[in-house]
N, CA, C and O of each residue as an XYZ file, in Angstrom:
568
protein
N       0.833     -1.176      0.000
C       0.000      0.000      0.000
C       0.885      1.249      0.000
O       2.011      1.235      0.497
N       0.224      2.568     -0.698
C       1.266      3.454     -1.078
C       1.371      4.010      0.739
O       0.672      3.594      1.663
N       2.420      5.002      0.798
C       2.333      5.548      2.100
C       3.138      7.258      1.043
O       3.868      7.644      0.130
N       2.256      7.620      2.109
C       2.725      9.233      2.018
C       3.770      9.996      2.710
O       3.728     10.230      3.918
N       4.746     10.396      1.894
C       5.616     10.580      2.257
C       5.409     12.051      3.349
O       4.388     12.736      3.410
N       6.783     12.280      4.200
C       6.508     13.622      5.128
C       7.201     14.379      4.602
O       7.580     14.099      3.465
N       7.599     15.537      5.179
C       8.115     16.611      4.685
C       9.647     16.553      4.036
O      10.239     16.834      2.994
N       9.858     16.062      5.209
C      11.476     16.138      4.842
C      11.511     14.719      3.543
O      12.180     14.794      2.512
N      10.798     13.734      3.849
C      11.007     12.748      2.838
C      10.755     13.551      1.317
O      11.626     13.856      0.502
N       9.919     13.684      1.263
C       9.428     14.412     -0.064
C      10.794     15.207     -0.675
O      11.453     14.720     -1.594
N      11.162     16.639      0.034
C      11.656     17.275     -0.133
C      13.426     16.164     -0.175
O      14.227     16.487     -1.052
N      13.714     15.299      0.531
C      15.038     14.460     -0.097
C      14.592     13.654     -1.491
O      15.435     13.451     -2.365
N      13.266     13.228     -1.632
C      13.682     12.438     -2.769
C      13.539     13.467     -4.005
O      13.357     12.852     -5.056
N      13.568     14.605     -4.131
C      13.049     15.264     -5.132
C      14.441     16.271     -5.431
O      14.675     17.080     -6.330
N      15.283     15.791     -4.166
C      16.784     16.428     -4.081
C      17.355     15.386     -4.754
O      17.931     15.607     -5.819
N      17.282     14.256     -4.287
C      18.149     13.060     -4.653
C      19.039     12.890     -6.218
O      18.512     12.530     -7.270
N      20.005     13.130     -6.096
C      20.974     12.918     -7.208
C      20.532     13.750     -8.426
O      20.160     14.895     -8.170
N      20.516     13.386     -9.604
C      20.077     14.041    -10.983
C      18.775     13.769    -11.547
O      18.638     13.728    -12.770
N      17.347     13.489    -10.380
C      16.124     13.080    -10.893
C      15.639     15.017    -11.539
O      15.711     16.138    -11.033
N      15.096     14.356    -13.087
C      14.743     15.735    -13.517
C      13.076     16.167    -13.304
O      12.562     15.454    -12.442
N      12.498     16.780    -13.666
C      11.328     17.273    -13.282
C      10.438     17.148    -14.617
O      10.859     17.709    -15.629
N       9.302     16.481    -14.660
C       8.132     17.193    -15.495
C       7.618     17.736    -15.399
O       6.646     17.477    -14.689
N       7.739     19.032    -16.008
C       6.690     20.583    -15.675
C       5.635     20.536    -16.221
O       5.630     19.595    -17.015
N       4.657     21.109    -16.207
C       3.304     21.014    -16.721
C       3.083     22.654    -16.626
O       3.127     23.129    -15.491
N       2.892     23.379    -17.526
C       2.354     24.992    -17.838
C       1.545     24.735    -18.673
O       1.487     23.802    -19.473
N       0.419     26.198    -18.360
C      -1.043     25.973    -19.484
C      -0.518     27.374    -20.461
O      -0.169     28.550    -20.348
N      -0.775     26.166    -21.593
C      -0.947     27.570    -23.253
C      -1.860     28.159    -23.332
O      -2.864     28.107    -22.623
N      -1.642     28.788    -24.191
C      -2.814     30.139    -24.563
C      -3.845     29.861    -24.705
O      -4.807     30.543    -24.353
N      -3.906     28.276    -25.519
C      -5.115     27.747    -25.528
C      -6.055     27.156    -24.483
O      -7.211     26.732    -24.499
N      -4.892     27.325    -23.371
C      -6.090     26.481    -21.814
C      -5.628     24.486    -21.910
O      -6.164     23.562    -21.298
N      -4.451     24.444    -22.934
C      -4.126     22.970    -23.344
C      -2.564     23.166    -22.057
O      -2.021     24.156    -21.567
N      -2.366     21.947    -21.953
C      -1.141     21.461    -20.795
C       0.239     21.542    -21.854
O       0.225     21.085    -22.997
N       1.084     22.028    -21.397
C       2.096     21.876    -22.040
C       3.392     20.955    -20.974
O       3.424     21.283    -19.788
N       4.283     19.970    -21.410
C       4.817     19.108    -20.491
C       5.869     18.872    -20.982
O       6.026     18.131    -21.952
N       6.814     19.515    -20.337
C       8.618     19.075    -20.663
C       9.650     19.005    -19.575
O       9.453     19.734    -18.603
N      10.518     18.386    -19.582
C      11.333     17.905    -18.447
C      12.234     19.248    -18.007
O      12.568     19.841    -19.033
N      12.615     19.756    -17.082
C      13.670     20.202    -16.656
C      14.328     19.746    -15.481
O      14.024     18.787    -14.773
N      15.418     20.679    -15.341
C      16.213     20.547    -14.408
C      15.871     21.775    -13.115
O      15.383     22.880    -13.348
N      16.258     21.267    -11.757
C      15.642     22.169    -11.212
C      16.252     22.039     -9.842
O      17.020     21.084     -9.732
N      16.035     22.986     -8.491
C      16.194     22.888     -7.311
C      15.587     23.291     -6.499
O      14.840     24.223     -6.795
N      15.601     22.814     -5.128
C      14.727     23.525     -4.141
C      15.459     24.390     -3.911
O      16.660     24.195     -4.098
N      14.787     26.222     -3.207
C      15.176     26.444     -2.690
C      14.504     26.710     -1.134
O      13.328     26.789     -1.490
N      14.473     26.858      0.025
C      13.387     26.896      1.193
C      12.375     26.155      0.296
O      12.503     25.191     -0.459
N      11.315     26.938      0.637
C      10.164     26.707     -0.270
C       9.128     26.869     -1.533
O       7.928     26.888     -1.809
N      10.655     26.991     -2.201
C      10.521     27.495     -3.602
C      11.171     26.660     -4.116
O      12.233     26.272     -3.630
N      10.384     25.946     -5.836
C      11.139     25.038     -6.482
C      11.832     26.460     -7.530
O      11.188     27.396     -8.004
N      12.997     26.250     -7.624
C      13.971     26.950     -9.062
C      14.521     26.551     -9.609
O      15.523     25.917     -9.277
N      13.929     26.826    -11.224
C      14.710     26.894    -12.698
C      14.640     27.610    -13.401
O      13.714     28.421    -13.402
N      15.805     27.597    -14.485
C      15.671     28.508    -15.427
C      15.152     27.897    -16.702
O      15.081     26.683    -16.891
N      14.703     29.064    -17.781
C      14.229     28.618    -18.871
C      14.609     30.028    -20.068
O      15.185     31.078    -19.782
N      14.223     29.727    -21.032
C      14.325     30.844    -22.355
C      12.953     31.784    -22.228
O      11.819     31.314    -22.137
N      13.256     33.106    -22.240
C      11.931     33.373    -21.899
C      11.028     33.162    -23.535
O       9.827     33.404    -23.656
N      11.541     32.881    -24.182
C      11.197     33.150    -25.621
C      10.904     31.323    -25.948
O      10.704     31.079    -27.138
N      10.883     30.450    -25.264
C      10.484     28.817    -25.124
C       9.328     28.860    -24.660
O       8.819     29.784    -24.026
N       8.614     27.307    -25.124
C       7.255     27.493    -24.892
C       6.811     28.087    -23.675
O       6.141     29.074    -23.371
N       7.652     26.774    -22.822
C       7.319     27.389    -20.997
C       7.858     28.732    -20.571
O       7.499     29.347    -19.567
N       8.504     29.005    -21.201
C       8.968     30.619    -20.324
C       7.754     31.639    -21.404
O       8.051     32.752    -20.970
N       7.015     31.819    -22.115
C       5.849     32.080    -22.867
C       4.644     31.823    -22.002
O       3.813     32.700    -21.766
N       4.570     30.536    -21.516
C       3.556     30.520    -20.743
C       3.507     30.993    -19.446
O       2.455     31.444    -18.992
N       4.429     30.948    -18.859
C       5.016     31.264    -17.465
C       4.390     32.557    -17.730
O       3.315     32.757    -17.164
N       4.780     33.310    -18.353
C       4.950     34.947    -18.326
C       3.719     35.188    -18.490
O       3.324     36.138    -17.813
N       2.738     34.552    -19.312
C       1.390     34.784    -19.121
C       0.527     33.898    -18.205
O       0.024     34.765    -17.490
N       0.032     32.722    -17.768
C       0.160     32.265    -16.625
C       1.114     31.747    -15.866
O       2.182     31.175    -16.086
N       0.360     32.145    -14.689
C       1.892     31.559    -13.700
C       1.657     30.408    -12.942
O       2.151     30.280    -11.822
N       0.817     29.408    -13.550
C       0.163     28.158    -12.531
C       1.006     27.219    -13.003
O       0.937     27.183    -14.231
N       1.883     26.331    -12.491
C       2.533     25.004    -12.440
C       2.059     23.827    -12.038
O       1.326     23.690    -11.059
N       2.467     22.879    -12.802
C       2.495     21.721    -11.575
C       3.778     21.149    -12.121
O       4.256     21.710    -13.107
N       4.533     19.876    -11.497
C       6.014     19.461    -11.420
C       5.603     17.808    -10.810
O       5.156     17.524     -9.698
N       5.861     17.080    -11.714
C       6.082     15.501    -11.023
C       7.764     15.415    -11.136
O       8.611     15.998    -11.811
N       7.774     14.540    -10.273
C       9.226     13.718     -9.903
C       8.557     12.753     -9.753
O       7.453     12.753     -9.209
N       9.400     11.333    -10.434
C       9.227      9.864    -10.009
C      10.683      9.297     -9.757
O      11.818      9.707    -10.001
N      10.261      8.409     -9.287
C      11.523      7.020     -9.601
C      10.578      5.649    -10.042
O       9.736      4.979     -9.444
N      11.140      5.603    -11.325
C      10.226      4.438    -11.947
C      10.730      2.762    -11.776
O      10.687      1.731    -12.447
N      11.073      3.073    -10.848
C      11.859      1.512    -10.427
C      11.193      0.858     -8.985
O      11.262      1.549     -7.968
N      10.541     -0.504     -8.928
C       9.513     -0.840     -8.187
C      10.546     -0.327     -6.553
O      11.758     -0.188     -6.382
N       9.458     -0.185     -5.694
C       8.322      0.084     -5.447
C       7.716      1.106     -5.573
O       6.661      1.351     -4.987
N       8.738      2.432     -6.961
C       7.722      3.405     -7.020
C       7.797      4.834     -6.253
O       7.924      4.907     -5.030
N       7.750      5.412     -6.693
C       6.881      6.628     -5.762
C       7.457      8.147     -6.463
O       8.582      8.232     -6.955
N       6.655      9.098     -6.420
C       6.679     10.017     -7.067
C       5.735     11.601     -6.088
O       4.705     11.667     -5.418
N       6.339     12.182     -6.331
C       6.282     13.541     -5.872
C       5.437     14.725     -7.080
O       5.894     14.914     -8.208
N       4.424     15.275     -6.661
C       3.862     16.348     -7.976
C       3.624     17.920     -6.768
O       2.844     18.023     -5.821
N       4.174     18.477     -7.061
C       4.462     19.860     -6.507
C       3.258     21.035     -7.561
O       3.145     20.986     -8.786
N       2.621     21.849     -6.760
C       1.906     22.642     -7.434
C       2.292     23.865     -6.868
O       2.689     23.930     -5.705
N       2.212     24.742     -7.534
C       2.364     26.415     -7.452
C       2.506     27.310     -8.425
O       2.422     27.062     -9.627
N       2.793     28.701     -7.773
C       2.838     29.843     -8.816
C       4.142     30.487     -8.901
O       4.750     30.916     -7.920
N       4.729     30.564    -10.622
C       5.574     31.376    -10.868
C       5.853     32.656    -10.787
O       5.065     33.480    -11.251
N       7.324     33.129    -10.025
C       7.594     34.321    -10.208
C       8.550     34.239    -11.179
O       9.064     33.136    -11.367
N       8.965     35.360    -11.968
C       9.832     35.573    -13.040
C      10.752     36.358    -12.997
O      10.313     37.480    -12.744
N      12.032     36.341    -13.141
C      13.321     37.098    -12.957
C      14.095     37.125    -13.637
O      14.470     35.961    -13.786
N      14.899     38.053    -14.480
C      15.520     38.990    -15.645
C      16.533     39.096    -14.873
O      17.481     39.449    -15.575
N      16.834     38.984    -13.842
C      17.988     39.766    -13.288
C      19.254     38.674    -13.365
O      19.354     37.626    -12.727
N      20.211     39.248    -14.362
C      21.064     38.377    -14.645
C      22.479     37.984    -13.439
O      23.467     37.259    -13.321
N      22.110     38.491    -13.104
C      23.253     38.098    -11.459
C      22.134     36.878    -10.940
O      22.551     35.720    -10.925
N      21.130     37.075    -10.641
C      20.579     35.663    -10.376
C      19.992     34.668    -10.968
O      19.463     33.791    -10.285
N      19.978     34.620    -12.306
C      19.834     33.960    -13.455
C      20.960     33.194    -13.144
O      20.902     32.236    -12.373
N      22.465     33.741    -13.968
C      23.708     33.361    -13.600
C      23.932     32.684    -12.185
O      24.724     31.742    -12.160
N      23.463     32.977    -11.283
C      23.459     32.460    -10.201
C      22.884     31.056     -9.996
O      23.485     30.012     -9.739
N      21.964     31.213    -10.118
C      21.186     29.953    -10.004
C      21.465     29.239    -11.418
O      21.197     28.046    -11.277
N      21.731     29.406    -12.222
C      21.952     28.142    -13.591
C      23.449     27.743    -12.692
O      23.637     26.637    -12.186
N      24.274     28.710    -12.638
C      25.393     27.771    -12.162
C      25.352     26.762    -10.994
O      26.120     25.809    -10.866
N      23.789     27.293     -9.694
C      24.205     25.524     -9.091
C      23.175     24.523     -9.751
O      23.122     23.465     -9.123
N      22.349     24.579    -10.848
C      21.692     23.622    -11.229
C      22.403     22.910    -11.660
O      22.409     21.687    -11.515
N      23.298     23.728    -12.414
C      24.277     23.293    -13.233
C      25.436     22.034    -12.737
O      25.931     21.082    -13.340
N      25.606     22.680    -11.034
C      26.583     21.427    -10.243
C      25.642     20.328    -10.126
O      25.970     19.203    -10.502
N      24.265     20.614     -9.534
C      23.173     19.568     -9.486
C      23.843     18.654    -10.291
O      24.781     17.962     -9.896
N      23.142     18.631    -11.985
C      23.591     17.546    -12.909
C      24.471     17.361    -13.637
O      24.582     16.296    -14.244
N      25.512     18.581    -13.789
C      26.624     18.045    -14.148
C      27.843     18.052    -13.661
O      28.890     17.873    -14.283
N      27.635     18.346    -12.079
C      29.069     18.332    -11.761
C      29.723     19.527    -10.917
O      29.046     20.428    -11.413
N      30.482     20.129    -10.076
C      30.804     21.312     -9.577
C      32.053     21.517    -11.322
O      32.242     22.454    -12.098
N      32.481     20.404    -11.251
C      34.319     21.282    -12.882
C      32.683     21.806    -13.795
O      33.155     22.601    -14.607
N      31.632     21.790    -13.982
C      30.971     22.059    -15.184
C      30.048     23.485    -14.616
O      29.588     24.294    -15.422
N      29.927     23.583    -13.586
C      29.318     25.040    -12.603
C      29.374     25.867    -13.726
O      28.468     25.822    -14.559
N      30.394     26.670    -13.859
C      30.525     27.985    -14.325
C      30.165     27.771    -16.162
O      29.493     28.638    -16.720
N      30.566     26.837    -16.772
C      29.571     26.705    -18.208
C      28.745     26.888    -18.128
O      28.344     27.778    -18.878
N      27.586     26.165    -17.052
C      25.942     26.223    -17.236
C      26.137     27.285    -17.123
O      26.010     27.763    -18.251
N      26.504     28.400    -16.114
C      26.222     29.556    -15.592
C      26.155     30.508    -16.582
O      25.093     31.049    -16.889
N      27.686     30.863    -17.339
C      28.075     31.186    -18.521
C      26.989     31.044    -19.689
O      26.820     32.054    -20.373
N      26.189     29.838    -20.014
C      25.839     29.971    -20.850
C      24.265     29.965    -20.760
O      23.639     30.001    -21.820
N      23.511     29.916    -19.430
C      22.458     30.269    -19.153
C      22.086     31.392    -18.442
O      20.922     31.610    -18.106
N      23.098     32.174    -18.175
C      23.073     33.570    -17.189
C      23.008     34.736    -18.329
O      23.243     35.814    -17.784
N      22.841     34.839    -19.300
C      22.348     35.414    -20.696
C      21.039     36.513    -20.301
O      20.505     36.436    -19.195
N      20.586     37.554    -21.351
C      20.217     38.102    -21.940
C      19.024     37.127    -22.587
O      19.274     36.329    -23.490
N      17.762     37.286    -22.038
C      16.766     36.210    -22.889
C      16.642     34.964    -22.073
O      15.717     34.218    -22.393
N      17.349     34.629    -21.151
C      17.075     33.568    -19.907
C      16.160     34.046    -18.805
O      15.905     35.249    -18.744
N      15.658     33.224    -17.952
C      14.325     33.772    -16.836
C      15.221     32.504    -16.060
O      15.795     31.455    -16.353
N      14.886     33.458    -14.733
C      15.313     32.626    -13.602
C      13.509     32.701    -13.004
O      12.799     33.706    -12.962
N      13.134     31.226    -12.586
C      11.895     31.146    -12.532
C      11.648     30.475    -10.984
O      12.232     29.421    -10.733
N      10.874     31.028    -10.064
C      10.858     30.683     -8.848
C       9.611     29.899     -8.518
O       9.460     29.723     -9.727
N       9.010     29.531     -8.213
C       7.941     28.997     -8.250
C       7.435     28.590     -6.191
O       7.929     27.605     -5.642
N       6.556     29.442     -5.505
C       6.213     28.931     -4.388
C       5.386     27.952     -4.377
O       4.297     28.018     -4.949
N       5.798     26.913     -3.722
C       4.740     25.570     -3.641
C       3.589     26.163     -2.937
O       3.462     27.131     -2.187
N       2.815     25.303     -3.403
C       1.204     25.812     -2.741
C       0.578     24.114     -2.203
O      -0.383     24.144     -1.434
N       1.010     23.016     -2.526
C      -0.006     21.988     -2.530
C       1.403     21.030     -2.945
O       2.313     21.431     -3.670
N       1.326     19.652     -2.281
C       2.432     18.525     -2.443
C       1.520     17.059     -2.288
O       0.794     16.718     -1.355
N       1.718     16.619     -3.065
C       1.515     14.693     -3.223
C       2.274     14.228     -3.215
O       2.788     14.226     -4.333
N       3.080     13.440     -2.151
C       4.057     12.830     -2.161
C       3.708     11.147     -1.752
O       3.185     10.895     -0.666
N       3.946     10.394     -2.424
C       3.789      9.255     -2.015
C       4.873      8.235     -2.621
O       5.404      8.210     -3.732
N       5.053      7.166     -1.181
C       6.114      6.008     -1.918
C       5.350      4.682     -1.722
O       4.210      4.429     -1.334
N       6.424      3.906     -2.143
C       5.675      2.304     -2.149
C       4.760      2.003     -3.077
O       4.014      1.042     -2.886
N       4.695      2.536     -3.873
C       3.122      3.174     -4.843
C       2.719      1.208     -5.049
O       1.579      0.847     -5.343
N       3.757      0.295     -4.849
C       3.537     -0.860     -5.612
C       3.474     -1.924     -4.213
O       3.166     -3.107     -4.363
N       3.734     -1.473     -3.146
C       3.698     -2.391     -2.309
C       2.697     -3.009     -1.691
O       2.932     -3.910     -0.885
């Protein structure tokens, strides 16, 4: 039987190593749009960056409603879906900032300053997102 994870559980498995995120933003049309990123907690804010000129940084800027699954698809399972609202940030000191530790996230601290370098740009959004609502559950198979 699944069991629901607690706070701190949730918030480690969604830290855990290089698991990436499926975002979910609504288009213009009111249709789901769903692509993977990379991402981090911060307190209680999930952060990533994106292009503001990409689908999701398009939608972001006109709605700001999210949702975010994390799984691990290996039995017994269990997966995390985070809901909240985007804030949006231009400001390239923290753009740059934050791509460079996503950047250690999955590729490494020697690779830091590339991501940073090349996502701390002109046309990048550093995107904050406060959780509002968490489903966390493991064992999903037990």
């Amino acid at each position: 039987m699944a069991q629901k994870m607690t706070d701190d559980e949730w918030r480690a498995f969604v830290s855990h190593g290089t698991r990436t995120g499926k975002l979910s933003t609504v288009r213009a049309d009111g249709s789901p749009h769903v692509t993977p990123i990379w991402f981090l907690l911060d307190g209680d804010d999930l952060v990533f960056n994106t292009g503001k000129d990409s689908v999701k940084g398009r939608n972001l800027t006109r709605d700001d409603r999210i949702a975010l699954c994390v799984d691990d698809d290996r039995p017994p399972y269990a997966f995390v879906v985070l809901r909240g609202r985007a804030r949006i940030s231009e400001d390239l000191d923290e753009v740059r900032l934050w791509a460079g530790r996503i950047g250690t996230r999955y590729m490494g601290e020697d690779r830091a300053e590339e991501f940073a370098a090349r996502n701390g740009v002109p046309g990048e959004l550093l995107v904050r997102v406060s959780i509002e609502k968490v489903l966390a559950q493991a064992a999903v198979s037990d």
